[in-house]
C-alpha positions, 0 to 999 in steps of 0.5 A: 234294476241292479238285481235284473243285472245279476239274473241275465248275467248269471243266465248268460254265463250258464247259457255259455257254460251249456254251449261251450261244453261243461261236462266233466265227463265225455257223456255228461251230464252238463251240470249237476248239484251234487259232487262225483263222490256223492253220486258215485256212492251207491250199488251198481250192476253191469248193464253193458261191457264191450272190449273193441265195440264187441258187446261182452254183456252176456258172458258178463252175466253168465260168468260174473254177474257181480254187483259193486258197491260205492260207500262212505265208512261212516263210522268215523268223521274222515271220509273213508271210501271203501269198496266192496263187490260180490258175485258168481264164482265157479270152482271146479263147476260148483257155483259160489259167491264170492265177496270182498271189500276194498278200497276205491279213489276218484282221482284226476279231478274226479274224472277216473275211477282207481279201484282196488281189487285184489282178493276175494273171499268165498261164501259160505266157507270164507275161504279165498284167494287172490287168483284172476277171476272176473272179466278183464279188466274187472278182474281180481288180482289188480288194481286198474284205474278207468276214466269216467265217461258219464256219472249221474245219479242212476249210472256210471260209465267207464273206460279202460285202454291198454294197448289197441284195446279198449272196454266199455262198462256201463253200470246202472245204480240198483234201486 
């Protein structure tokens, strides 16, 4: 009898948890079993980017393109949170690829997402620079923090505002 006790306790309690709104992030999901840093790590591409509800994915695509990947450094026992994105850079009308790695923190009870971007580096030649290239704000020359809207195992939703603007990037996980 006790056991049956603890069982419709714990159901209640989880019923209430759904109802009530348990999402850490303004798009879900409601629960999970795995921590934001787990989730998070991965390879992601843009899938949607807005500024003011203006749909920007194709010149995104046109432009950019690039990938951004999540990762432990595991080479040693600390967590090490490293970040590194690659794309299509333009150079005097020459496509390139372009590269770099970085650093990324989950911060505000994993609810934003700071990223690192200040550099980047030209493949095949390794040169580089710290110039403005991507979209704002997924730009080189800055670090930006955004709020996490949705994280699951396959996505990853951000929002930036500044000012009256606001962006919407949502990211799919490459499989």
């Amino acid at each position: 009898m006790r056991n049956k006790s603890y069982l419709i306790i714990i159901g209640v309690f989880l019923l209430s948890l759904a109802t009530i709104g348990c999402s850490r992030y303004e798009e879900g999901p409601c629960l999970g079993m795995k921590s934001a840093r787990h989730l998070l790590y991965g390879t992601y591409h843009v899938v949607y980017f807005s500024k003011n509800d203006v749909d920007i994915t194709q010149q995104w695509k046109d432009s950019c393109d690039w990938t951004f990947e999540f990762l432990d450094d595991r080479n040693t026992r600390e967590v090490e949170d490293m970040f590194y994105y690659e794309g299509k850079f333009f150079k005097d009308s020459i496509q390139y690829e372009m590269y770099f790695f970085s650093a990324f923190s989950l911060q505000d009870h994993y609810k934003s997402l700071w990223l690192s971007m200040l550099r980047y580096q030209i493949w095949p030649d390794g040169s580089g620079g710290n110039d403005s290239i991507g979209i704002y704000p997924l730009e080189i020359g800055g670090m930006r923090t955004f709020r996490i809207t949705r994280l699951t195992e396959t996505e990853l939703w951000l929002k930036y505002e500044e000012g009256d603007d606001i962006y919407k990037i949502r990211m799919e996980e490459l499989p």
